[in-house]
NUGUKE-666404 format. One line per 10 residues: number of its first residue (from 1); for each residue x, y, z of N, C-alpha, C. Coordinates in steps of 0.02 Angstrom, whole numbers, plus 32768, in hexadecimal, padded with zeros to 4 digits. Layout:
NUM	X,Y,Z,X,Y,Z,X,Y,Z | ...
END
This chain:
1	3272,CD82,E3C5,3283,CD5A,E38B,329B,CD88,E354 | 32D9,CD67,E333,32E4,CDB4,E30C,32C6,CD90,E2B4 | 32C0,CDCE,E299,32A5,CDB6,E250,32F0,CDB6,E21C | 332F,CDC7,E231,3356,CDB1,E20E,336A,CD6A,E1F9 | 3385,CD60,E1AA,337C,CD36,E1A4,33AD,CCD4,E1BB | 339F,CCB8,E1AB,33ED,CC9C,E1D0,3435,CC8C,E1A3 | 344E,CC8C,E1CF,3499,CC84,E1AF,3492,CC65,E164 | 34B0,CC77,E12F,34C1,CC4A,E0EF,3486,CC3E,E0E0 | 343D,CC54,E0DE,33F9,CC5F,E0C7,3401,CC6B,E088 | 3449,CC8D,E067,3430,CCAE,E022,341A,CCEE,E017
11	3400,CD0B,E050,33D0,CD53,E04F,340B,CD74,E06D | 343A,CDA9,E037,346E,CDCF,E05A,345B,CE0E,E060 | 3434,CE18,E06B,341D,CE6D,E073,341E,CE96,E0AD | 3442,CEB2,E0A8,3469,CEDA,E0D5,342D,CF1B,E10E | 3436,CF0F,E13C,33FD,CF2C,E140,33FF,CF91,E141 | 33D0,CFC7,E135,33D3,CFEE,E11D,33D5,D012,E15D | 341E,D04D,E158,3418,D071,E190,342F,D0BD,E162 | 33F1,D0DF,E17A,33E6,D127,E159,3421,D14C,E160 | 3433,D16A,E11E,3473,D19F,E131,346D,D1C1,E0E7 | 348C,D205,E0E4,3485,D22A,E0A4,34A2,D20A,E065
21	3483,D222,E043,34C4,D1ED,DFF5,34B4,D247,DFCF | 34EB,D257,DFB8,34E3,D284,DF71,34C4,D245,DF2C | 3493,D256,DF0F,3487,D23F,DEE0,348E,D274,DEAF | 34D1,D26B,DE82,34DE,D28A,DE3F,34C4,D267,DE04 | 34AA,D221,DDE8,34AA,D205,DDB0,3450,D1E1,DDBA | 3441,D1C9,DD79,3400,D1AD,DD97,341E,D16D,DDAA | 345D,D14C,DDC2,345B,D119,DDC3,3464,D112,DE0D | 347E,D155,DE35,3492,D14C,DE6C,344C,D154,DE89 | 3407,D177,DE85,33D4,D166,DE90,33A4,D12E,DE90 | 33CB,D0FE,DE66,33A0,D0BF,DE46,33C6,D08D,DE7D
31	3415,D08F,DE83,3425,D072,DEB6,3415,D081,DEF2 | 33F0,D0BB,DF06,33EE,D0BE,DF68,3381,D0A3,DF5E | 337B,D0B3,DF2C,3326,D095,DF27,3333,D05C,DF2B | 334D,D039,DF0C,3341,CFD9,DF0F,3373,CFC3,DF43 | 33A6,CFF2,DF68,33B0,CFE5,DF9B,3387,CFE7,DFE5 | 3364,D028,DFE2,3324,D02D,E01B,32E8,CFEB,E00F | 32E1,CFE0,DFD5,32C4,CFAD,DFB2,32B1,CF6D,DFD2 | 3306,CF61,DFBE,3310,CF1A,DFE0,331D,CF1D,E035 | 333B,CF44,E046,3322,CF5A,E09A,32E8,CF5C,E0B6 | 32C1,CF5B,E09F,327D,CF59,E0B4,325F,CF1C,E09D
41	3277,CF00,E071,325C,CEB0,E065,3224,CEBE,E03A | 3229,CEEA,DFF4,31E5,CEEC,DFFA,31F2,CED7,DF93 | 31CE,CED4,DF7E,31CE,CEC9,DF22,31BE,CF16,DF06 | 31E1,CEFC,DEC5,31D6,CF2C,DE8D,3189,CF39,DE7B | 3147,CEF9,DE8A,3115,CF0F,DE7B,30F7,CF31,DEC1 | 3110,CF27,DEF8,30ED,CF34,DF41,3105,CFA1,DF3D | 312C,CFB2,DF19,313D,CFE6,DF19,311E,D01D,DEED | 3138,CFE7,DEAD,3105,D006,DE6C,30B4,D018,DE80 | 30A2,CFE5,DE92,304C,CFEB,DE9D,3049,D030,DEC5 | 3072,D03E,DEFB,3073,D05F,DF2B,3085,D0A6,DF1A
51	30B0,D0A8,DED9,30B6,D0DF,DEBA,3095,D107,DE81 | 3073,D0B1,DE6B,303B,D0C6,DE2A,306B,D0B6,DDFE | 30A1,D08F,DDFA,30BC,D0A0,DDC1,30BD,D05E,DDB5 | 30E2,D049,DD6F,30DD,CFF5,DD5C,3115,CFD7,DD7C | 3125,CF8B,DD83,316D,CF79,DDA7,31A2,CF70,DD72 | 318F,CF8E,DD3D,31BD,CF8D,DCF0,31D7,CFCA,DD11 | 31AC,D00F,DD0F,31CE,D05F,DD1F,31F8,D049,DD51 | 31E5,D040,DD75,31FF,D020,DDCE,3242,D00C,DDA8 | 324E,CFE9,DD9B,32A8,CFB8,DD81,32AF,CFD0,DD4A | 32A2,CFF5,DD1A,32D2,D03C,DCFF,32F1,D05F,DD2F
61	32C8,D09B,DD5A,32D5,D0B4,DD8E,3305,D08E,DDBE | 330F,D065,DDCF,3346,D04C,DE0A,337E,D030,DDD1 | 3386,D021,DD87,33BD,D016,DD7F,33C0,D050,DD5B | 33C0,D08B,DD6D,33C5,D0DF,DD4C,33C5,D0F0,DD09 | 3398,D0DD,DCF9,3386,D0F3,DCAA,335A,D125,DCA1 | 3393,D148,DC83,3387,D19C,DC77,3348,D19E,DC63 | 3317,D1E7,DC5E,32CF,D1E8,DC45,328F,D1E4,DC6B | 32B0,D1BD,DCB3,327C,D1AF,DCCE,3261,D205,DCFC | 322E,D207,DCF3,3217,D24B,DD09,3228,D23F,DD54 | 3227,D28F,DD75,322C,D2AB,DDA8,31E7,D28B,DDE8
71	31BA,D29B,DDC0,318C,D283,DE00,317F,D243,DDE9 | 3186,D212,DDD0,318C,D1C8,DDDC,31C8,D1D1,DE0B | 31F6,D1EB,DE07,3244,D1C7,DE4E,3216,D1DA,DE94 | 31EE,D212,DE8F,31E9,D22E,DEC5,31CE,D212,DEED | 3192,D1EA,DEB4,313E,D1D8,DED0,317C,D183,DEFA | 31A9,D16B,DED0,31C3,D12B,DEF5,31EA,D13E,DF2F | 31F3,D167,DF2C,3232,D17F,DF7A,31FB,D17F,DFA6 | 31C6,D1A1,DF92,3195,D1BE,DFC3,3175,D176,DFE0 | 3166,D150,DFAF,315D,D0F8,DFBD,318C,D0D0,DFE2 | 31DD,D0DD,DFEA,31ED,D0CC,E01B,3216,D0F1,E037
81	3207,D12D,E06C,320D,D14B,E094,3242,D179,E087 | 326E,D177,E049,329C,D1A4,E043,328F,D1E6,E041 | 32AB,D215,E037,32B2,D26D,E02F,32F2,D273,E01E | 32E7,D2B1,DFE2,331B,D2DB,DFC1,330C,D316,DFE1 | 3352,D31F,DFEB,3366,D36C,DFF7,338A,D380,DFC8 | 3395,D3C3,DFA6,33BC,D3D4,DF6D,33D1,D405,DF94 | 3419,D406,DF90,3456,D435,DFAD,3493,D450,DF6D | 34C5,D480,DF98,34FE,D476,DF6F,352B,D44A,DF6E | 3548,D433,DF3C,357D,D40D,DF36,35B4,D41F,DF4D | 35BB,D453,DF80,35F8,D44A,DFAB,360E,D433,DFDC
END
């Protein structure tokens, strides 16, 4: 039985298949978080709790608003399964 949803449901979410992204901006980070996000089916509070953080920080953070500290992104990647690697930009 598959858990996708059915045709014209309304629920367009694409489902999430892992591949590198350069994230240069906080926004391109805020977009691949609430993209893993919604791939996983899961809420802004089911994450937050999970990260300790509030679901206010949580949606700053995914629509990239600058300020937000380093280990809040981390503690949420780490909440859903992402990893940064930091390389060169070549």
């Amino acid at each position: 039985m598959s858990s996708d949803p059915p045709p014209n449901s309304g629920d367009r979410v694409q489902p999430y298949r892992p591949h590198a992204v350069v994230v240069l901006t906080s926004e391109d980070l805020g977009r691949e978080i609430r993209a893993r996000r919604k791939a996983l089916r899961l809420t802004q509070d089911e994450i937050a709790l999970d990260a300790g953080i509030t679901r206010q920080r949580l949606g700053e953070l995914e629509r990239g608003k600058s300020g937000i500290h380093l280990e809040v992104a981390l503690r949420v990647c780490k909440s859903l399964g992402l990893r940064i690697r930091v390389g060169d930009l070549s």
